[in-house]
C-alpha positions in Angstrom: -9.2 3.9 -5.6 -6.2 2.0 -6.4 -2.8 2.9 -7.2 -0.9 1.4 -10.3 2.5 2.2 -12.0 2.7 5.5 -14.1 5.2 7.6 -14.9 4.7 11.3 -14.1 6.3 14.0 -15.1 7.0 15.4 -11.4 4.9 17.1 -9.2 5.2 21.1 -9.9 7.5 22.7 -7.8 4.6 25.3 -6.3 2.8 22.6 -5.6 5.9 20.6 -3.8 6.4 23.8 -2.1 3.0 24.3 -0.8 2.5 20.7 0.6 5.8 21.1 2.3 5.1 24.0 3.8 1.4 23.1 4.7 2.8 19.8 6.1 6.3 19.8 7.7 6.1 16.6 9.0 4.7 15.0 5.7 1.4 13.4 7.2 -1.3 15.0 4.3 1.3 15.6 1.9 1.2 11.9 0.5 -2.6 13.1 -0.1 -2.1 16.4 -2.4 0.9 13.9 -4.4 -1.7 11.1 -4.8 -4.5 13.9 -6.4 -2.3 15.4 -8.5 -1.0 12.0 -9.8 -4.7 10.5 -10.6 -5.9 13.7 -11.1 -8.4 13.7 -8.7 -10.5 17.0 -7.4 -10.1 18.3 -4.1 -13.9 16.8 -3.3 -12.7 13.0 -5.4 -9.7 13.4 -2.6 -11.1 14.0 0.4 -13.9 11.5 -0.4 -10.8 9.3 -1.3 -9.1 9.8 2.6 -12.3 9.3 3.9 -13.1 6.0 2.8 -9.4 4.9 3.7 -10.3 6.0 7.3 -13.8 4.2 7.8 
C-alpha cells in the first residue's frame, strides 16, 4: 500500500469523534484516517498494519 496526494473531502465528524475517543493519545487513529481515505475495509486495514509491522 502506498500513500499518494488526494484531496478528500474530510473525514466525517462521527467518524473523527469515534477515533478520538477510541484513541486519546492518537496511536491507531492515523489507521481508521488512512482506511477511510483509500477506502479500505476493516480486514484490507488490518492486513494493511500488519504487513507494516512484520
Amino acid at each position: 500500500m502506498s500513500l499518494h496526494a488526494r484531496k478528500i473531502d474530510g473525514v466525517p465528524e462521527e467518524t473523527a469523534r469515534v477515533a478520538r475517543a477510541a484513541f486519546p493519545k492518537g496511536r491507531l487513529a492515523l489507521v481508521s484516517v488512512m482506511q477511510f481515505a483509500k477506502g479500505l475495509s476493516d480486514r484490507q486495514a488490518a492486513d494493511a498494519v500488519r504487513g507494516r509491522l512484520d
